[in-house]
C-alpha positions as CSV (number, residue, x, y, z in Angstrom):
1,X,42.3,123.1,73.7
2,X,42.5,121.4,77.4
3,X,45.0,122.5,79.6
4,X,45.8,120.0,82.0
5,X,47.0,120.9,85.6
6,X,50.2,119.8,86.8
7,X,48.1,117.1,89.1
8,X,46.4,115.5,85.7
9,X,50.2,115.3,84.4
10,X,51.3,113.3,87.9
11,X,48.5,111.1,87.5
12,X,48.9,110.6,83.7
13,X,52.8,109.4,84.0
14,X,52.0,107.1,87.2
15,X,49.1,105.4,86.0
16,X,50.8,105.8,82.4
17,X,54.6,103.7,83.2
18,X,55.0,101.2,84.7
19,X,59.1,101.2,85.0
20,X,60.7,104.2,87.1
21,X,64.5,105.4,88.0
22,X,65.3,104.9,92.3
23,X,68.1,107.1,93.2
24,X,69.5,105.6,96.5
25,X,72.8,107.1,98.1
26,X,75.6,105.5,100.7
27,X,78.1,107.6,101.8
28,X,77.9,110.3,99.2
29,X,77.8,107.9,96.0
30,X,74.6,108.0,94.3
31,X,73.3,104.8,92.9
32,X,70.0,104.3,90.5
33,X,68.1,100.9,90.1
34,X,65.2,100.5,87.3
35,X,61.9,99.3,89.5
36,X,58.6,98.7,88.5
37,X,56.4,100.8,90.7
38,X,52.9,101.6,91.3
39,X,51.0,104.5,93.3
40,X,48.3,105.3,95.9
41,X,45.6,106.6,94.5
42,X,46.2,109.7,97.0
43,X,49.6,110.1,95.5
44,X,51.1,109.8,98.7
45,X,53.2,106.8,98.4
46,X,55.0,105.0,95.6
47,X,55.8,101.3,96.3
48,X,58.4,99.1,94.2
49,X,59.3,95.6,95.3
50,X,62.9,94.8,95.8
51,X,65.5,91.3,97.0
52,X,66.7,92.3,100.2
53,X,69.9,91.5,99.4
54,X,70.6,93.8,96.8
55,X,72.7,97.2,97.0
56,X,69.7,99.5,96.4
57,X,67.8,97.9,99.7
58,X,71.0,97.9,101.8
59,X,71.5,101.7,100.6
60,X,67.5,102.4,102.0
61,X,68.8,100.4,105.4
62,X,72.0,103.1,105.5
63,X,70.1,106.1,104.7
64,X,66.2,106.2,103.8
65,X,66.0,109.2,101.7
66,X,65.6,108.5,97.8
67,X,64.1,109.7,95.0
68,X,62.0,108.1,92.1
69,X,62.2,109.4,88.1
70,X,59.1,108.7,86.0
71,X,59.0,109.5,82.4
72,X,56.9,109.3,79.1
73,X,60.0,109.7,76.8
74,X,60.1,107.8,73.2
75,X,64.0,108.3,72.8
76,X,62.9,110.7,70.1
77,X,63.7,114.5,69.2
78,X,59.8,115.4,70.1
79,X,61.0,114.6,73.8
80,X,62.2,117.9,74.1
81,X,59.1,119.3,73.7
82,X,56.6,116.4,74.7
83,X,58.1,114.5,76.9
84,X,57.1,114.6,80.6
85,X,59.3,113.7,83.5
86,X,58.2,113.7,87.3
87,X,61.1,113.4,90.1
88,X,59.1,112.2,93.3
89,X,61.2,112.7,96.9
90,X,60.7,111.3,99.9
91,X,61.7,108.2,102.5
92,X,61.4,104.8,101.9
93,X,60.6,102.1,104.0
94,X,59.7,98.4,103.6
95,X,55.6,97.8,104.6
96,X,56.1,94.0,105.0
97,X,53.7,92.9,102.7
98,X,50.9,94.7,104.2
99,X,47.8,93.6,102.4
100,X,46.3,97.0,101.2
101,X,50.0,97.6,100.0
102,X,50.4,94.5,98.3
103,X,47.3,94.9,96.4
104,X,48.0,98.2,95.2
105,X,51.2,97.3,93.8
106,X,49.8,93.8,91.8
107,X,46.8,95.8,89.8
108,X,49.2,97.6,88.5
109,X,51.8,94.5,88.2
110,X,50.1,91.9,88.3
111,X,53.0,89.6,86.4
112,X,55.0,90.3,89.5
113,X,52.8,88.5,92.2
114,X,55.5,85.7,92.4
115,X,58.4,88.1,93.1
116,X,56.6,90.2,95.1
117,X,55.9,86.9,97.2
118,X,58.8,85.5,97.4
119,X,60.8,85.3,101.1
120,X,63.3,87.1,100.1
121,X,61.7,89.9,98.3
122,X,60.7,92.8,100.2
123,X,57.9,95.7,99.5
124,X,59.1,99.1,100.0
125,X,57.2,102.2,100.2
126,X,58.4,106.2,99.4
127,X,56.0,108.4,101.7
128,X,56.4,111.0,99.0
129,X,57.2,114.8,100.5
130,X,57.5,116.4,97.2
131,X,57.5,115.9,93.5
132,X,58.8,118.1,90.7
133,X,57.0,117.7,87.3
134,X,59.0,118.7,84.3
135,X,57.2,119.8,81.0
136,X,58.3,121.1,77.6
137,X,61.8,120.3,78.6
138,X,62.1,123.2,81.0
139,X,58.9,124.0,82.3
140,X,59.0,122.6,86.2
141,X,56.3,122.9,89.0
142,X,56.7,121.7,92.3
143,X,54.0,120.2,94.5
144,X,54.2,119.2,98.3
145,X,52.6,116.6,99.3
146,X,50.4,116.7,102.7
C-alpha cells in the first residue's frame, strides 16, 4: 500500500483539474467565479485568466486577498470518503502577460490561447501563502508555502 504525502495529493489535484472555485470579497460579501487555472511547478503561484471587466477582477482591484478550491469530486456518495479537496490562500495580482506566466498557464490550457490573448483579458496570479488539503472528508493538513 503507498501512502502518499500531503504534497503528492497537491500535486495530484493541480495537475489532475483543470476548473477551480475563486473566492473574491468586496465589502464583506463573498463572491465565487469558476476559472480554469494552472500551477507553477514550485506550487507557489496559481494563475487563472480573467475579462477585466468582470466583478471577480474589480473585487481583486478592491481587495487582493482570495482563495482558490480544487477538487477531484464525482458528485457521488464515495466523495465522502475519496474525494480530495485543496483550499489554496493567498494574493492575487495580474502579471500582464508575462511570457514565462503565459506559458505556464496554456500547457495546461492550451484551448484558451485566444482568451488568454485577447485586449481585454487579463492574467492574474495567486502568490499562494497557504493551502489546506482535505482528505477522507475530514482529514485536513495545512502547508505554508515559502
Amino acid at each position: 500500500m503507498t501512502v502518499n504525502t500531503p504534497e503528492d495529493v497537491l500535486i495530484d489535484i493541480l495537475k489532475g483539474q483543470s476548473l477551480a472555485v475563486l473566492a473574491t470579497e468586496k465589502e464583506g460579501r463573498p463572491y465565487t467565479n469558476l476559472i480554469a487555472f494552472a500551477a507553477t511547478d514550485d506550487l507557489k503561484n496559481i494563475l487563472f485568466v480573467t475579462p477585466r471587466f468582470t466583478r471577480k477582477y474589480s473585487n481583486i482591484q478592491v481587495s487582493n486577498y482570495a482563495s482558490i478550491m480544487i477538487d477531484n469530486r464525482s458528485n457521488t456518495i464515495s466523495d465522502f470518503k475519496d474525494a480530495t479537496v485543496v483550499n489554496a490562500m493567498g494574493i492575487v495580482k495580474e502579471v500582464d502577460k508575462v511570457p514565462f506566466f503565459s506559458d505556464v498557464y496554456l500547457s495546461k490550457q492550451p484551448h484558451l490561447e485566444k482568451f488568454l490573448k485577447a485586449p481585454t483579458s487579463a492574467l492574474m496570479m495567486m502568490e499562494v501563502e497557504k493551502y489546506i488539503i482535505a482528505t477522507s472528508f475530514q482529514n485536513v493538513v495545512e502547508m505554508e508555502v515559502k
